[in-house]
PDB file of N, CA, C and O in Angstrom:
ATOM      1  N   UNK A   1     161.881 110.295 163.480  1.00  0.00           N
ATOM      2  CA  UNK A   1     160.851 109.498 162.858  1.00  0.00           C
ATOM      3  C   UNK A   1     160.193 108.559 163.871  1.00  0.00           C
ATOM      4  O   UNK A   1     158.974 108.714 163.948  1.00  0.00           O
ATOM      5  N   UNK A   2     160.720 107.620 164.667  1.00  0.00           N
ATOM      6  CA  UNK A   2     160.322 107.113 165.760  1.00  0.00           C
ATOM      7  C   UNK A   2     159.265 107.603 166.800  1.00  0.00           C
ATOM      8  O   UNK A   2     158.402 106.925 167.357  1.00  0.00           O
ATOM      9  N   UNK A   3     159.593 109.245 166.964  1.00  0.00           N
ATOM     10  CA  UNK A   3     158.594 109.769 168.120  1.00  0.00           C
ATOM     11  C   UNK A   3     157.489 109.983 167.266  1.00  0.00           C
ATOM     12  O   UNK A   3     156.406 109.967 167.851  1.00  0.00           O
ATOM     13  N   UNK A   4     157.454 110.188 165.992  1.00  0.00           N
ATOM     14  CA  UNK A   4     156.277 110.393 165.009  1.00  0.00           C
ATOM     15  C   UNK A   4     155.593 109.287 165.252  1.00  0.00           C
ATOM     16  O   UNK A   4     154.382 109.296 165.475  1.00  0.00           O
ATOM     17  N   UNK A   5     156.105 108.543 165.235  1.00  0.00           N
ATOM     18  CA  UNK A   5     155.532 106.803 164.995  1.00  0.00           C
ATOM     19  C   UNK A   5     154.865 105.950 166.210  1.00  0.00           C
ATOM     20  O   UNK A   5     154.027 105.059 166.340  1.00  0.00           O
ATOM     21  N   UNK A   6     155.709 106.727 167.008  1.00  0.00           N
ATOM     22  CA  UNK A   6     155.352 106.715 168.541  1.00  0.00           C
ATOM     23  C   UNK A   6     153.739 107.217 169.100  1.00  0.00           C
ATOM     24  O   UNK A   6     152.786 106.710 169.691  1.00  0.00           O
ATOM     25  N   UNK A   7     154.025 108.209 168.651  1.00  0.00           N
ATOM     26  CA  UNK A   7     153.050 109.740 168.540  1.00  0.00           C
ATOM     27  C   UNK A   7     151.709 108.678 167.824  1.00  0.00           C
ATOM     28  O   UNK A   7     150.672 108.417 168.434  1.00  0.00           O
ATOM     29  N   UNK A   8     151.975 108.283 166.709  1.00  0.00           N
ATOM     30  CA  UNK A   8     150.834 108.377 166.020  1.00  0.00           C
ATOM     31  C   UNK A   8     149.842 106.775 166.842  1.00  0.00           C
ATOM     32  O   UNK A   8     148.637 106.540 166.936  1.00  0.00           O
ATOM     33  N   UNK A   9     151.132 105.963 167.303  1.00  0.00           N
ATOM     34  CA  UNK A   9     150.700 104.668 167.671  1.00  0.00           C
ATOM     35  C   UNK A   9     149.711 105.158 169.166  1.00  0.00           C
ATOM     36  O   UNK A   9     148.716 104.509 169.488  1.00  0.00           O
ATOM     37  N   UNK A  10     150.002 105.907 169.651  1.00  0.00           N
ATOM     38  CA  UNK A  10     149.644 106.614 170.931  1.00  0.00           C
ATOM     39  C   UNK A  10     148.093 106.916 170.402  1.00  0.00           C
ATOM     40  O   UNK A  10     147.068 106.369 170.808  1.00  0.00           O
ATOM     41  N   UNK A  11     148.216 107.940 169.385  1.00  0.00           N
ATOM     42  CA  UNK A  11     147.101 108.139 168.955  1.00  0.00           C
ATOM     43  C   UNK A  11     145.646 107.142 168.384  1.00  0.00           C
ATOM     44  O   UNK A  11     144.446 107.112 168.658  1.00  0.00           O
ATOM     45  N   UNK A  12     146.382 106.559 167.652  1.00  0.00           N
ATOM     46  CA  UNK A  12     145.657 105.036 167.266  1.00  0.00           C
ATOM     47  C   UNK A  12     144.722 104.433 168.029  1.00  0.00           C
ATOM     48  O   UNK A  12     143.522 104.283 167.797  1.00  0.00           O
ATOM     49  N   UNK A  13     145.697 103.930 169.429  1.00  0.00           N
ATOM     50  CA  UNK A  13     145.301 103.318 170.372  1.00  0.00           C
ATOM     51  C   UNK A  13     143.989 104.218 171.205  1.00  0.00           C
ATOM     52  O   UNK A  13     142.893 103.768 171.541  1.00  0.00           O
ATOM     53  N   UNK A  14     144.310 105.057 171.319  1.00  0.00           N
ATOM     54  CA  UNK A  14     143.387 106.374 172.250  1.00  0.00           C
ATOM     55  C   UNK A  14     141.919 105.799 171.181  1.00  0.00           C
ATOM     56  O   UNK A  14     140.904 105.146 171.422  1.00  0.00           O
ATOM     57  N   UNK A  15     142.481 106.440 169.975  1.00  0.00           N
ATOM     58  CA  UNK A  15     140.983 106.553 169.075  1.00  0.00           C
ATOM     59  C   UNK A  15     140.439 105.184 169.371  1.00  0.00           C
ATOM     60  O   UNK A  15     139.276 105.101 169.765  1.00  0.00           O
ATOM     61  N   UNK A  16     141.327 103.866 169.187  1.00  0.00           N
ATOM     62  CA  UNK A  16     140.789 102.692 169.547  1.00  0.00           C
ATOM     63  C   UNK A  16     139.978 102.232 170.738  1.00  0.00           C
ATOM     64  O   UNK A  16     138.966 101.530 170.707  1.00  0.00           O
ATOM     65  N   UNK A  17     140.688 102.826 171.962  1.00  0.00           N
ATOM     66  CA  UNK A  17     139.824 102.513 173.184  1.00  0.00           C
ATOM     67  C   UNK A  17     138.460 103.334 172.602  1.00  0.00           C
ATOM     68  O   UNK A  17     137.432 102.676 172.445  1.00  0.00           O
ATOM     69  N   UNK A  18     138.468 104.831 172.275  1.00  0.00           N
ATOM     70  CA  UNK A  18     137.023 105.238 172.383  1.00  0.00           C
ATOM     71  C   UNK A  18     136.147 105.112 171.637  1.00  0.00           C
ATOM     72  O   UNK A  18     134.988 105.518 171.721  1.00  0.00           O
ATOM     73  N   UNK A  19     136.814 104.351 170.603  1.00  0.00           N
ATOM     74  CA  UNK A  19     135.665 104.080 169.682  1.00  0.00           C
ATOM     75  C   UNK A  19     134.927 102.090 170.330  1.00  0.00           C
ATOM     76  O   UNK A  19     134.060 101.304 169.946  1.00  0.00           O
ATOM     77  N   UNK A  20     135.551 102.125 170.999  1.00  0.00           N
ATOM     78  CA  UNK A  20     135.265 100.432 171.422  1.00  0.00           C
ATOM     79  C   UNK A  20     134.324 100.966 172.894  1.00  0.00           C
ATOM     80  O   UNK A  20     133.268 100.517 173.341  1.00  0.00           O
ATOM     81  N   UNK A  21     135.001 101.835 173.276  1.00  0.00           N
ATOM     82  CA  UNK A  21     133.786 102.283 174.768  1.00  0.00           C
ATOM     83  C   UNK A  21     132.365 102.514 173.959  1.00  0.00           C
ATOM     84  O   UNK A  21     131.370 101.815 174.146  1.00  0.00           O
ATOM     85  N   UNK A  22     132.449 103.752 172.914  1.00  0.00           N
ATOM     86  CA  UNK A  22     131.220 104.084 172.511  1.00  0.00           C
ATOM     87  C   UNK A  22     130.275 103.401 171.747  1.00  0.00           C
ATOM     88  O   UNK A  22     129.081 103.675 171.633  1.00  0.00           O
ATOM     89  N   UNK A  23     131.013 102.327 171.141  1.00  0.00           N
ATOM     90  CA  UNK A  23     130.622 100.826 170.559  1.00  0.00           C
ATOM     91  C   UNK A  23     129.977 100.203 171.213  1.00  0.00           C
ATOM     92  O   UNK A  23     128.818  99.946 170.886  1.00  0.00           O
ATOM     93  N   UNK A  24     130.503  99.780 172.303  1.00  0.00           N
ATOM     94  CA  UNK A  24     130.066  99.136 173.131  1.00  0.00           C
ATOM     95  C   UNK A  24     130.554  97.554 173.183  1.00  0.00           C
ATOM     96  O   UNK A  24     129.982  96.556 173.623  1.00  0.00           O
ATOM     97  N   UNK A  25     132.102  97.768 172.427  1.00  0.00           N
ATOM     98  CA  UNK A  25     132.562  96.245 172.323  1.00  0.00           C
ATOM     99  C   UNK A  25     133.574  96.081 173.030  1.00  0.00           C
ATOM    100  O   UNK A  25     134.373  95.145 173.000  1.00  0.00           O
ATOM    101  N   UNK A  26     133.561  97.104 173.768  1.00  0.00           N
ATOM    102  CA  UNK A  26     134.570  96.849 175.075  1.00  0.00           C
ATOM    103  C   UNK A  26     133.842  95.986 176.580  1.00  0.00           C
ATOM    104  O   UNK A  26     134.534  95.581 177.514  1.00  0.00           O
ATOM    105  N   UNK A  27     132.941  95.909 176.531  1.00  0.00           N
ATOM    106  CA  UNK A  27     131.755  95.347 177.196  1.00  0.00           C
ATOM    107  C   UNK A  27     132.551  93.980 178.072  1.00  0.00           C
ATOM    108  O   UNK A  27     132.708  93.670 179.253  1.00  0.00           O
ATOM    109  N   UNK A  28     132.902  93.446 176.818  1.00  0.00           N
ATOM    110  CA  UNK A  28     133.243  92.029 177.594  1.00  0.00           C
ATOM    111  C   UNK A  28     134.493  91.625 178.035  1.00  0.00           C
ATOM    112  O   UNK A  28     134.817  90.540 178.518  1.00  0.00           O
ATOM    113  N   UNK A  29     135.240  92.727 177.793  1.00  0.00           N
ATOM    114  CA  UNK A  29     136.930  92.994 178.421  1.00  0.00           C
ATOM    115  C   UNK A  29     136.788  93.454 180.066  1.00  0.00           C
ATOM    116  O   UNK A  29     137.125  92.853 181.086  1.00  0.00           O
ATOM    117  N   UNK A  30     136.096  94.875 179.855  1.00  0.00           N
ATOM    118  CA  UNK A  30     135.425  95.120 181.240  1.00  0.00           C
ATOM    119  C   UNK A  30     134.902  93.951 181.990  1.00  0.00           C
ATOM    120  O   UNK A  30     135.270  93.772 183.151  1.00  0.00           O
ATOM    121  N   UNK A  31     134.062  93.137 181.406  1.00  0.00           N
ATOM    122  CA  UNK A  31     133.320  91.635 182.256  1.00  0.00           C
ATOM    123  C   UNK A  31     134.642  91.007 182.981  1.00  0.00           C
ATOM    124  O   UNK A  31     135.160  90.786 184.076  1.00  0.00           O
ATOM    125  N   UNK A  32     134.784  90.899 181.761  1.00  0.00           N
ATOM    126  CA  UNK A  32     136.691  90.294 182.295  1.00  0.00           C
ATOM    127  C   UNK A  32     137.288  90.186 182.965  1.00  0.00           C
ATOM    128  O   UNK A  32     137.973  89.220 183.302  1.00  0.00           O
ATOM    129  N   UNK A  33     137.140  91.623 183.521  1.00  0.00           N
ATOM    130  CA  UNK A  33     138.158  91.885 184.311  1.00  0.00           C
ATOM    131  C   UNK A  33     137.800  92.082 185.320  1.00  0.00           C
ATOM    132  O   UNK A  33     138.402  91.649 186.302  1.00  0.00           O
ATOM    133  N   UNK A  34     136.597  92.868 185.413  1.00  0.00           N
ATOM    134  CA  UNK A  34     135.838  92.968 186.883  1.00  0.00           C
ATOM    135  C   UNK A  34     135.378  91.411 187.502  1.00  0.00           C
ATOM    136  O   UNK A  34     135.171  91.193 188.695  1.00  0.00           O
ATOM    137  N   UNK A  35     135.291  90.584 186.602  1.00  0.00           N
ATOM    138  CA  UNK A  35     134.767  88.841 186.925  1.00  0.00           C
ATOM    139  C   UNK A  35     136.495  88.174 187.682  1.00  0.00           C
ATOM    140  O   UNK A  35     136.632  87.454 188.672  1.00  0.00           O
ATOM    141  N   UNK A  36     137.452  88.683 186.878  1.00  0.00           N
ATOM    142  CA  UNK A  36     138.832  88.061 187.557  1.00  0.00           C
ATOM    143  C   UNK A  36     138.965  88.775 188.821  1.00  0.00           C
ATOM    144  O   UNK A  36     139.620  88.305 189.752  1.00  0.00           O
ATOM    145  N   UNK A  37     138.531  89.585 188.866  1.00  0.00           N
ATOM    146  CA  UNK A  37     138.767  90.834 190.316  1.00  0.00           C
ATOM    147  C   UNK A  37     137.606  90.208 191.475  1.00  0.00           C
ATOM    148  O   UNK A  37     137.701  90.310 192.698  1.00  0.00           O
ATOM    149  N   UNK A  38     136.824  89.737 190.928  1.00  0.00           N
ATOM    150  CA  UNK A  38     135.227  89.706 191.805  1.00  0.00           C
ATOM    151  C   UNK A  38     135.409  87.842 192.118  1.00  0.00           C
ATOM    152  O   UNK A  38     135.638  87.350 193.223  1.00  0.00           O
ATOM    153  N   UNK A  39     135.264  87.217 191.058  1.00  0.00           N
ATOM    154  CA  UNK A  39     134.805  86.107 191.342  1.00  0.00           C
ATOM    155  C   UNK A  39     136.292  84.989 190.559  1.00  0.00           C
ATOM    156  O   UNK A  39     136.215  84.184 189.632  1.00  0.00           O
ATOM    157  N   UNK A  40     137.408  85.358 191.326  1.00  0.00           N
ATOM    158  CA  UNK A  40     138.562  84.757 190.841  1.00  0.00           C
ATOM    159  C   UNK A  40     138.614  82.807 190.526  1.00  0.00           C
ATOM    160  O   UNK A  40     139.298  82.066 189.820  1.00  0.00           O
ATOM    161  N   UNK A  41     137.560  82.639 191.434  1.00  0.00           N
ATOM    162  CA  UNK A  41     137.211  81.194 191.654  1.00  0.00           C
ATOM    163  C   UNK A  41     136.018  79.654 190.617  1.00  0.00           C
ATOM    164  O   UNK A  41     135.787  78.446 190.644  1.00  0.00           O
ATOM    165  N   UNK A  42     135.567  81.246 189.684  1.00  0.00           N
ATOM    166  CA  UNK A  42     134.999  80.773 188.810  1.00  0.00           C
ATOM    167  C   UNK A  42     135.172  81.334 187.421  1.00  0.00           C
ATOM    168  O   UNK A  42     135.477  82.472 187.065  1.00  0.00           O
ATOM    169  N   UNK A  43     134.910  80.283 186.749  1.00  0.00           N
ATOM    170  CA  UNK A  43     135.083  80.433 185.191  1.00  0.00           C
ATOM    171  C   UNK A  43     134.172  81.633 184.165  1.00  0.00           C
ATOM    172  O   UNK A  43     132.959  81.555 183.970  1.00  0.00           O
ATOM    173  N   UNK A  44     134.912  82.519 183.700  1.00  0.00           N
ATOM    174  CA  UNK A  44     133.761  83.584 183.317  1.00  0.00           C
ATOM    175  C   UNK A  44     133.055  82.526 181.875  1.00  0.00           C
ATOM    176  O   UNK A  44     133.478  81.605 181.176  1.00  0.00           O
ATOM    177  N   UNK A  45     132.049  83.153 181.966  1.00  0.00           N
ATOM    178  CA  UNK A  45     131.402  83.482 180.612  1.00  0.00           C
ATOM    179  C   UNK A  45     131.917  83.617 179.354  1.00  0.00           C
ATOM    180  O   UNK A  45     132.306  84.680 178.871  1.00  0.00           O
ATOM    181  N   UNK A  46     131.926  82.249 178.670  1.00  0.00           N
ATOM    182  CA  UNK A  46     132.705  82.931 177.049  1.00  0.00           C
ATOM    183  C   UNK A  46     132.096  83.839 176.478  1.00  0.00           C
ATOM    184  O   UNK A  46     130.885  83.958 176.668  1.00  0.00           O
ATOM    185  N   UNK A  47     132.914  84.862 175.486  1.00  0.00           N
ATOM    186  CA  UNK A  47     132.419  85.745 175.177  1.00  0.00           C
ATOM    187  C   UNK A  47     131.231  85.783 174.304  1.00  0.00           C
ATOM    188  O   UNK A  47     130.416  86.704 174.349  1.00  0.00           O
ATOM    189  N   UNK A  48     131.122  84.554 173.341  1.00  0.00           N
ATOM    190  CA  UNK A  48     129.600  84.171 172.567  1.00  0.00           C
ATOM    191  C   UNK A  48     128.637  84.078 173.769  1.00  0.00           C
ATOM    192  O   UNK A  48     127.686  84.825 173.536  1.00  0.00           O
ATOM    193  N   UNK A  49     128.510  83.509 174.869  1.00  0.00           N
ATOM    194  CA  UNK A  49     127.216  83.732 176.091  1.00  0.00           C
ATOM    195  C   UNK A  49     127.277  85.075 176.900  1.00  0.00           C
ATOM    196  O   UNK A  49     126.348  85.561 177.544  1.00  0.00           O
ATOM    197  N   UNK A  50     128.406  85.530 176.765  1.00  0.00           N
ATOM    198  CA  UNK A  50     128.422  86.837 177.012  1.00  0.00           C
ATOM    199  C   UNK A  50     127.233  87.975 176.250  1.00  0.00           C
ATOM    200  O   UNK A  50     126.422  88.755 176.748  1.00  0.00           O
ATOM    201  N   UNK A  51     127.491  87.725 175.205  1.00  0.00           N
ATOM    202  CA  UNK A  51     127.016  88.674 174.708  1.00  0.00           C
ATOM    203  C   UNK A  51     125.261  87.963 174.408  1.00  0.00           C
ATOM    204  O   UNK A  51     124.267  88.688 174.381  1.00  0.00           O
ATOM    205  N   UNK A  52     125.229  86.880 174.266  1.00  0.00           N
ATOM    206  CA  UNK A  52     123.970  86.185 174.733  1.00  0.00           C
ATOM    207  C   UNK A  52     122.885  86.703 175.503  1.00  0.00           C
ATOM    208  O   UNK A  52     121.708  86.974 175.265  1.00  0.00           O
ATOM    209  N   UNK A  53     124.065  86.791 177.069  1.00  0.00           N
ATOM    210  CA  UNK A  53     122.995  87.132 178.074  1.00  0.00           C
ATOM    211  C   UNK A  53     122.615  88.808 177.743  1.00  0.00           C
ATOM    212  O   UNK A  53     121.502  89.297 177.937  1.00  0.00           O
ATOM    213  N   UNK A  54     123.576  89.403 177.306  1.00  0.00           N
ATOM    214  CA  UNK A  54     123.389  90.734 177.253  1.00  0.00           C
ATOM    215  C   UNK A  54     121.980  90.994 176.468  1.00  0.00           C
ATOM    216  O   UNK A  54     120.944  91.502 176.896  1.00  0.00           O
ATOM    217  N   UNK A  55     122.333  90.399 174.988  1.00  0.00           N
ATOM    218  CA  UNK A  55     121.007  90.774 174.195  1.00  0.00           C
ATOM    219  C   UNK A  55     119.895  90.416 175.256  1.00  0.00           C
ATOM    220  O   UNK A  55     119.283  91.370 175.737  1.00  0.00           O
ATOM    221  N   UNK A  56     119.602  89.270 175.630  1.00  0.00           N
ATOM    222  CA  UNK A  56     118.271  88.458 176.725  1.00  0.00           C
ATOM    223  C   UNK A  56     117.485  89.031 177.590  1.00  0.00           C
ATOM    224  O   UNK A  56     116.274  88.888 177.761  1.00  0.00           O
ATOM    225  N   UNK A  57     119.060  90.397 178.701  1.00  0.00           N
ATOM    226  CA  UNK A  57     118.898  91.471 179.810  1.00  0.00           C
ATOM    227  C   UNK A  57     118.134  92.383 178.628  1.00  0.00           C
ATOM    228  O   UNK A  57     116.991  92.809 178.793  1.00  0.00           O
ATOM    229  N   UNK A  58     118.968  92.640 177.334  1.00  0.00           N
ATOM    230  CA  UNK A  58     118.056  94.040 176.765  1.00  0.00           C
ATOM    231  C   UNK A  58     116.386  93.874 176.374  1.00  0.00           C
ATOM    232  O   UNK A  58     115.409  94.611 176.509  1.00  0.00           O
ATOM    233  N   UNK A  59     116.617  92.422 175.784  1.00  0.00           N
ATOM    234  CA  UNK A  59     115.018  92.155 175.008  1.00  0.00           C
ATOM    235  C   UNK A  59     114.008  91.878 176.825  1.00  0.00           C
ATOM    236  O   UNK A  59     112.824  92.188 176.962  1.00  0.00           O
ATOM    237  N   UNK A  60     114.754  91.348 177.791  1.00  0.00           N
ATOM    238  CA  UNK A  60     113.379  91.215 178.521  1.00  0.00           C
ATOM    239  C   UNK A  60     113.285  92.192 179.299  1.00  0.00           C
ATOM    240  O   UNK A  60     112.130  92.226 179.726  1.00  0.00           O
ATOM    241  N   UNK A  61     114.099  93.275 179.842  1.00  0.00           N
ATOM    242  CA  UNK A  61     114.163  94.820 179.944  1.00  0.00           C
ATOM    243  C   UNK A  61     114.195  95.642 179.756  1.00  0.00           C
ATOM    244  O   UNK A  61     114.953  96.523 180.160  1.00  0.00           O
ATOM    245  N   UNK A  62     112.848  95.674 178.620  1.00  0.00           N
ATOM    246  CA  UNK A  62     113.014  97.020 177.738  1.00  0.00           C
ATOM    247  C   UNK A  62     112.409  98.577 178.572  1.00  0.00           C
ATOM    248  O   UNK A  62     111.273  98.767 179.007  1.00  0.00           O
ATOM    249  N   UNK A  63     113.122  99.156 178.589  1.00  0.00           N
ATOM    250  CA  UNK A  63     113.133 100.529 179.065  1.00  0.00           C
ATOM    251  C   UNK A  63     113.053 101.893 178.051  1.00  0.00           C
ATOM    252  O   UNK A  63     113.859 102.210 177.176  1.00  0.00           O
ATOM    253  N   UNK A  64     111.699 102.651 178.500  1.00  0.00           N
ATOM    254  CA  UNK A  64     111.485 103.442 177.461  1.00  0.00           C
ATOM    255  C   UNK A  64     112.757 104.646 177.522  1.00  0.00           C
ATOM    256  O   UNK A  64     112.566 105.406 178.471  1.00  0.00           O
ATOM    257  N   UNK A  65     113.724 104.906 176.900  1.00  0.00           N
ATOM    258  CA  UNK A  65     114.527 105.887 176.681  1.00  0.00           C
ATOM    259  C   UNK A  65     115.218 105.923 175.288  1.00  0.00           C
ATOM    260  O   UNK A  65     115.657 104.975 174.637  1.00  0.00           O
ATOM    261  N   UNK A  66     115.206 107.218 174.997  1.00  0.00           N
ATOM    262  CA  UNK A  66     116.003 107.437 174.005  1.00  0.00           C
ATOM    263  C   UNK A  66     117.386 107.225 172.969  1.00  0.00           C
ATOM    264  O   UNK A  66     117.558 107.534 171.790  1.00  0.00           O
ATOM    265  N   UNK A  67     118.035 106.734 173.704  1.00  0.00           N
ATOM    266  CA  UNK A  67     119.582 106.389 173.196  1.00  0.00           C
ATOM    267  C   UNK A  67     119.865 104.746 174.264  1.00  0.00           C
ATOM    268  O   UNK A  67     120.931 104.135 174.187  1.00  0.00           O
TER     269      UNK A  67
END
């Protein structure tokens, strides 16, 4: 019963990462982490201005494409 449980938690998680990549609400974990890796010396971005600047980059860079 355990490896079932195991199994399924495995599974869960998988579906979880890809549904958060294709979401796009993995966004600010990635920031995260690449900002602790890059710029260890400064304070990131809370995630409410996070996602701030993001909308700001989309509305004043709008780019004609499809998806």
């Amino acid at each position: 019963m355990k490896e079932y449980l195991d199994k399924v938690a495995k599974c869960y998680q998988h579906f979880r990462y890809l549904w958060r990549e294709m979401t796009g609400e993995g966004a600010y974990d990635a920031y995260l982490a690449r900002h602790s890796r890059d710029h260890p010396d400064h304070e990131p971005m809370s995630e409410r201005d996070f996602w701030r600047a993001r909308a700001d980059e989309a509305e004043n860079n709008v780019q004609a494409r499809c998806c």
